[in-house]
C-alpha positions as CSV (number, residue, x, y, z in Angstrom):
1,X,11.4,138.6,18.2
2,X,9.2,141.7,17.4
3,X,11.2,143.8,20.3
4,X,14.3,142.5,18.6
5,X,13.2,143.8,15.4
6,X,12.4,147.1,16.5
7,X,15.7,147.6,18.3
8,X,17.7,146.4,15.0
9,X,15.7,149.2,13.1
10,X,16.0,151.8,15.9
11,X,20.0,150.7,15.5
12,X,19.4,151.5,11.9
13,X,18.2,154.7,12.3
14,X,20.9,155.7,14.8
15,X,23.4,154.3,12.3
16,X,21.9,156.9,9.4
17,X,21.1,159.6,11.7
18,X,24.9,159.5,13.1
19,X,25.8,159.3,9.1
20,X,23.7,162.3,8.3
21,X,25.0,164.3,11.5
22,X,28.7,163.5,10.4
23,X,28.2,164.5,6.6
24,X,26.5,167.8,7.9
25,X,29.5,168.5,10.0
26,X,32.2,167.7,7.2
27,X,30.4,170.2,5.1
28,X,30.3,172.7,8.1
29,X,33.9,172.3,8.6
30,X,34.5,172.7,5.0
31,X,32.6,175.6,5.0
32,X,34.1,177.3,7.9
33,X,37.8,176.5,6.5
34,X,39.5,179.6,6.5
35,X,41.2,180.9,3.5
36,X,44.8,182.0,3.4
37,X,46.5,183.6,0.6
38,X,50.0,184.3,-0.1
39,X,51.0,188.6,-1.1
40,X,54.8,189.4,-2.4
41,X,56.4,192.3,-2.1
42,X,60.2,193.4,-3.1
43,X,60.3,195.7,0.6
44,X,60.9,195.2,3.7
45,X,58.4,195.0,6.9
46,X,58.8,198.6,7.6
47,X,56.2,201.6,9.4
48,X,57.7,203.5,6.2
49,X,57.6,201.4,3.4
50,X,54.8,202.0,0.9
51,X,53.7,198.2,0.6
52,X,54.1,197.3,4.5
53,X,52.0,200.8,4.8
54,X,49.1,199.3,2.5
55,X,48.9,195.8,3.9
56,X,49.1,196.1,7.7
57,X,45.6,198.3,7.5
58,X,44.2,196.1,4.4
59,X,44.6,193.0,6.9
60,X,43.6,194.9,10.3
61,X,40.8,196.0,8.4
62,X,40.0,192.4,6.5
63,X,40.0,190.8,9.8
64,X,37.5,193.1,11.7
65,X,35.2,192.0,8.9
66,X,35.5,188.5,8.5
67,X,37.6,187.3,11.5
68,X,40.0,184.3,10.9
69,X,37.9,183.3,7.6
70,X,40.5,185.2,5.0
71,X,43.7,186.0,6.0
72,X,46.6,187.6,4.2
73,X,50.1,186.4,4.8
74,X,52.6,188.9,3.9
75,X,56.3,188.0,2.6
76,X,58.5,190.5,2.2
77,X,62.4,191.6,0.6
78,X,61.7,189.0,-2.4
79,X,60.9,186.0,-0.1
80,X,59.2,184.1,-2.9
81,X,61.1,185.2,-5.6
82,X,62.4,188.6,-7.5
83,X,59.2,190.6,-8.7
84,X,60.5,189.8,-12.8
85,X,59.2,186.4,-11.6
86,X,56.4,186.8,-9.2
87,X,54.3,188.6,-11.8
88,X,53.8,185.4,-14.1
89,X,53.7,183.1,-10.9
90,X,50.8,185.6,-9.6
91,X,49.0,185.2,-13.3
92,X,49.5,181.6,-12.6
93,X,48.5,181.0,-9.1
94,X,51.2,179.9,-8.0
95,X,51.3,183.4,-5.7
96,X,48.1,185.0,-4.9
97,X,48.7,188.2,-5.0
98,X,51.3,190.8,-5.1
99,X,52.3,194.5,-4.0
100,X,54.8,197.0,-6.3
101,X,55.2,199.5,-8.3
102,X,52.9,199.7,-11.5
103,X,56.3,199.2,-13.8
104,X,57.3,195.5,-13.7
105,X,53.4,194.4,-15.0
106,X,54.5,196.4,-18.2
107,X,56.7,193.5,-19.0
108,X,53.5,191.3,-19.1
109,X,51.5,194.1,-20.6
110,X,53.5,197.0,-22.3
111,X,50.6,199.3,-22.3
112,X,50.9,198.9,-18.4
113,X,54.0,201.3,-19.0
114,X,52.2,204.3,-19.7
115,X,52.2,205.4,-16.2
116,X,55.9,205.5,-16.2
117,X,55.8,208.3,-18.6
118,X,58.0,211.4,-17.2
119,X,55.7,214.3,-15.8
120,X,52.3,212.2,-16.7
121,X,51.1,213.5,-12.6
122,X,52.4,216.6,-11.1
123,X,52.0,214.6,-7.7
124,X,50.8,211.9,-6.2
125,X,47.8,213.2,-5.1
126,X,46.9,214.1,-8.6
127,X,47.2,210.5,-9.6
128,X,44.5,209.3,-7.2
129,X,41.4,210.7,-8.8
130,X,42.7,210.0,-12.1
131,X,43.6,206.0,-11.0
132,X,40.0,205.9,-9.4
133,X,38.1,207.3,-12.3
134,X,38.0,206.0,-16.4
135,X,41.9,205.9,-16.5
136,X,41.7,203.3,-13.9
137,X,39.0,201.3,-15.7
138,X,41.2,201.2,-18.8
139,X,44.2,200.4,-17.1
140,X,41.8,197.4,-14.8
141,X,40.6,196.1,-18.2
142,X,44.3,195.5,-19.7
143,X,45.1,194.3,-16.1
144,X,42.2,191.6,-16.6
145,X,42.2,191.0,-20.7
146,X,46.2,191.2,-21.2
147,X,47.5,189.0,-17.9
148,X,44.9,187.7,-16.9
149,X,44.9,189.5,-13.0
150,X,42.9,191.4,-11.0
151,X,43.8,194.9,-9.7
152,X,42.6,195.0,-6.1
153,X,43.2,198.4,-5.9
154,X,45.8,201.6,-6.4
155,X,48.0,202.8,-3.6
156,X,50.7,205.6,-3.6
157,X,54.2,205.7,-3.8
158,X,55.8,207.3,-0.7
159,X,56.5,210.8,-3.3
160,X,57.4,211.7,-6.8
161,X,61.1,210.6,-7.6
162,X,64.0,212.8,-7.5
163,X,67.4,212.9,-9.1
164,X,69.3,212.1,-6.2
165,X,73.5,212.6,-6.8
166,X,76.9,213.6,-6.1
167,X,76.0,217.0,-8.0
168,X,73.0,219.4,-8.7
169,X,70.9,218.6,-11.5
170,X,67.9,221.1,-11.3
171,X,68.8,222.1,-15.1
172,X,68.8,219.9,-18.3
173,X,72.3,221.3,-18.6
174,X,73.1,220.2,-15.6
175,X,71.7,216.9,-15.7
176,X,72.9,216.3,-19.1
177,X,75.5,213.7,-19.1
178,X,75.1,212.6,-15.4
179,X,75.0,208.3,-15.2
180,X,71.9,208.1,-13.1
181,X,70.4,205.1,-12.2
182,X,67.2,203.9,-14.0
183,X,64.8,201.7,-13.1
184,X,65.4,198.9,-15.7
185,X,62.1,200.2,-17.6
186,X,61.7,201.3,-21.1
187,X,60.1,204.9,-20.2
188,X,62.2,205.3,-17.4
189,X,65.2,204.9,-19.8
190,X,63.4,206.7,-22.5
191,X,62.4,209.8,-19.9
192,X,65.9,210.1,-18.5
193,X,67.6,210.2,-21.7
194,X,64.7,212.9,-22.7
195,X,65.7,215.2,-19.3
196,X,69.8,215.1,-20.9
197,X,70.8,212.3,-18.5
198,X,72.8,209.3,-19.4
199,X,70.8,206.4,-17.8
200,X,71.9,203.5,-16.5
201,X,69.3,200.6,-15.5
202,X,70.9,198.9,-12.8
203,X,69.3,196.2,-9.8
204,X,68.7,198.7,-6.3
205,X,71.1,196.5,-4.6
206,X,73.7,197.4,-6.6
207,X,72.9,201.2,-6.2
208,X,75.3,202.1,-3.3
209,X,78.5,200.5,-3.9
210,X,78.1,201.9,-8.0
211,X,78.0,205.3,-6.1
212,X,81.1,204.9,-3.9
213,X,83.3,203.6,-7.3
214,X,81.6,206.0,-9.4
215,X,79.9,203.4,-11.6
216,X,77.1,206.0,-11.5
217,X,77.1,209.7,-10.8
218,X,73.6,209.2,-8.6
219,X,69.9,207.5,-8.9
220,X,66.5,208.5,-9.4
221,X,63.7,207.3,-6.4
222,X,61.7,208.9,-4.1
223,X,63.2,210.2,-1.0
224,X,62.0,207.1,1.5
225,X,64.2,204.7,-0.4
226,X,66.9,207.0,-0.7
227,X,67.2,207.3,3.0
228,X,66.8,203.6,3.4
229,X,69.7,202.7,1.3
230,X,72.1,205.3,3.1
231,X,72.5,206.9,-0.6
232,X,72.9,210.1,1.4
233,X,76.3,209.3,2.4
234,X,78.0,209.5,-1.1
235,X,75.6,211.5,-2.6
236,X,74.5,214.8,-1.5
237,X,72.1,216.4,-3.8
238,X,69.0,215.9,-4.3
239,X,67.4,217.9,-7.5
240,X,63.6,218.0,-6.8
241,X,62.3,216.6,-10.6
242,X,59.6,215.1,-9.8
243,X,60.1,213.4,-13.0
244,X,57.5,210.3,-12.3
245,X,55.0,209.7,-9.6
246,X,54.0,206.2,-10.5
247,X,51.5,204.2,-8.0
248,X,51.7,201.3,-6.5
249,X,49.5,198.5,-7.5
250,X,48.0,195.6,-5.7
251,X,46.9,192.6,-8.1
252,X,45.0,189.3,-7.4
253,X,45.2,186.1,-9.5
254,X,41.8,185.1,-10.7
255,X,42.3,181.6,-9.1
256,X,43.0,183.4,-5.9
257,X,39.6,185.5,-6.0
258,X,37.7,182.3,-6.9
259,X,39.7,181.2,-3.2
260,X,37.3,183.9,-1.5
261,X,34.0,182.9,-0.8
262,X,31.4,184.9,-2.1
263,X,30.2,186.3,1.0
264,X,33.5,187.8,2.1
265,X,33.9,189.5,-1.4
266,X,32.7,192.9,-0.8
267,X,34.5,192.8,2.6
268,X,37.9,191.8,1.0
269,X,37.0,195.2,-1.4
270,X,36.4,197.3,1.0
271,X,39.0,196.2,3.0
272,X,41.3,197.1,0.2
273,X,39.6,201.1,-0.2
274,X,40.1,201.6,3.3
275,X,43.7,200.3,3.1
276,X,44.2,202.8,0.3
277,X,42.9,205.7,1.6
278,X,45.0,205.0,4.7
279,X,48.2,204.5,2.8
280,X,47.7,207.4,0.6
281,X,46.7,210.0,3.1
282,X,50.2,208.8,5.1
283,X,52.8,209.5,2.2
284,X,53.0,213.1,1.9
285,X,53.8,213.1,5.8
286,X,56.7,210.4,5.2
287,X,57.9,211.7,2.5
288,X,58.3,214.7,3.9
289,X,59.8,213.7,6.9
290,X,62.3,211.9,4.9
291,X,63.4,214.8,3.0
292,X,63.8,216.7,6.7
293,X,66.3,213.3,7.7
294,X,68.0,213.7,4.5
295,X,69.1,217.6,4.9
296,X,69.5,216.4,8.8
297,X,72.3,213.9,7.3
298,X,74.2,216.8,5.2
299,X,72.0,216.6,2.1
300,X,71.0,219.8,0.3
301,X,68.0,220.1,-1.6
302,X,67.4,222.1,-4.8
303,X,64.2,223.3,-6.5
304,X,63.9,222.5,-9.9
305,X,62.2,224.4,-13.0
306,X,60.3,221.3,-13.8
307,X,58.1,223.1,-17.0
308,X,61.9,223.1,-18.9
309,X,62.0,219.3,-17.8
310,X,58.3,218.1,-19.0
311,X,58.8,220.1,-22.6
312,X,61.8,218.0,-23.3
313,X,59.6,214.6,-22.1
314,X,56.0,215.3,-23.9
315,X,56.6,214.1,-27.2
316,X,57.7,210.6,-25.4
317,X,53.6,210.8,-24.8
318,X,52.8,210.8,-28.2
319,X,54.8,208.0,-29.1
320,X,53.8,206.3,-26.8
321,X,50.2,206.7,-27.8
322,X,50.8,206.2,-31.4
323,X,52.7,202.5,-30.7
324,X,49.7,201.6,-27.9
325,X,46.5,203.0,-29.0
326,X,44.3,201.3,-25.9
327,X,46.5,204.1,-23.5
328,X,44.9,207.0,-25.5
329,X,42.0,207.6,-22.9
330,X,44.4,207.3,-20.0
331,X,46.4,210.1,-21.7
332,X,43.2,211.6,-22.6
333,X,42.1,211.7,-18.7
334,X,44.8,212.7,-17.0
335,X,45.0,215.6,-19.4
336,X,42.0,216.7,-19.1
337,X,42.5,216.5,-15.2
């Protein structure tokens, strides 16, 4: 009876210890559940896109950090949706996180818009100190406080945009008149129709076949894109404005961050620098090399006097300024700069 005893409470024990043991291991498993997130972008899977650029060394570098335990799936050309959309869905969780040009999140946050103002840079590379320094803290806080994002971090745009069209346009009296193609932005609208074009905000897709009926007399984009979409083959001057070098910006939902566990944080950041710095040391080269392609395919190229430009676009600044107050110190800082 007593060794019976004494095996039913030996049972016991085994019974709780095997309890314990499984409970331990749930919580391990839990633990070590790796954490995927979901990242639009509007471009293609390409060596030369900008985005494709930023994210194949953000996630090369993410996973020599932390291994398997965050990943970052990358969907490309609009897979989840067009980026007028993805920007709420991304402020509601429903994406995680996003790559594009800084212009769409100004219809979330109009201040946002200030960096599409015409000759704000005089190059990309002038953007970057400015976009890492109190002008990006600004712009961070009305990122955070108006949507209700995160900006991971600023990347470039693969070169300033160019007036791109079936005839010069290195003058304002040459420009004036042209139907160029506008992103469907207020101060891309507002800074075309300051340089004496006659813009016309139209989808990218639309772009080439408005060429070839003459819809439009041309567009304005950096050179990459311009090769990409073949626009070389109706149009075959490019007038080298300059007219806005706007960054690219990467942005995380909050309910995606809180995804993250906190001891991968600072790896996910630095993850993010380093993809940066890679990206941004890489666009001068491409574009570049996509301006040699685009004289290769019959294109000529023409200088520009962009100081008779940027004195027919400043007072947009101003008003600008007056209407959103909070963009003063961005102004403020990339004057001074």
């Amino acid at each position: 009876m007593k060794n019976f005893r004494l095996t039913r409470r030996a049972f016991g024990f085994g019974l709780a210890g095997a309890g314990t043991l499984a409970i331990l291991g749930r919580a391990t498993r839990a633990e070590a559940a790796p954490v995927t997130l979901r990242m639009s972008s509007s471009l293609p899977a390409d060596p030369n896109s900008a985005h494709w650029l930023w994210y194949d060394r953000f996630q090369s570098s993410l996973k020599n950090k932390v291994g398997d335990a965050v990943e970052i799936k990358y969907f490309p050309d609009n897979q989840l949706g067009k980026e007028a959309d993805i920007v709420g869905q991304v402020k509601l969780g429903i994406v995680d996180m996003m790559i594009s040009g800084s212009s769409i999140w100004g219809t979330l946050a109009p201040e946002i818009g200030v960096l599409d103002l015409g000759y704000l840079f005089n190059s990309m590379d002038a953007a970057g100190p400015v976009l890492d320094g109190s002008a990006g803290k600004v712009l961070n806080g009305i990122f955070a406080d108006k949507i209700g994002v995160e900006v991971v971090s600023w990347a470039y745009s693969l070169g300033g945009r160019n007036v791109t069209a079936r005839q010069p346009a290195n003058t304002p009296e040459l420009l004036k008149g042209q139907k160029i193609r506008v992103l469907p932005v207020a101060n891309f609208v507002a800074t075309l129709k300051a340089m004496g074009a006659s813009p016309t905000p139209m989808s990218l897709g639309e772009v080439y076949t408005a060429l070839q009926t003459g819809v439009i007399d041309g567009l304005e984009h950096d050179a990459p894109t311009v090769l990409a979409l073949k626009c070389y083959e109706v149009a075959k001057h490019i007038s080298l404005t300059q007219h806005i070098c706007n960054p690219q910006t990467i942005v995380i939902g909050r309910r995606a961050l809180s995804k993250i566990p906190a001891e991968h944080l600072p790896a996910f950041r630095e993850a993010a620098a380093e993809a940066s710095a890679f990206q941004r040391s890489k666009a001068n080269e491409i574009e570049a090399s996509a301006l040699a392609k685009l004289r290769g395919n019959g294109v000529t190229t023409h200088e520009v006097d962009r100081a008779a430009f940027k004195q027919l676009v400043m007072p947009l600044w101003d008003e600008f300024a007056k209407a959103y107050p909070s963009t003063k110190p961005v102004l403020e800082s990339i004057t001074k700069a």
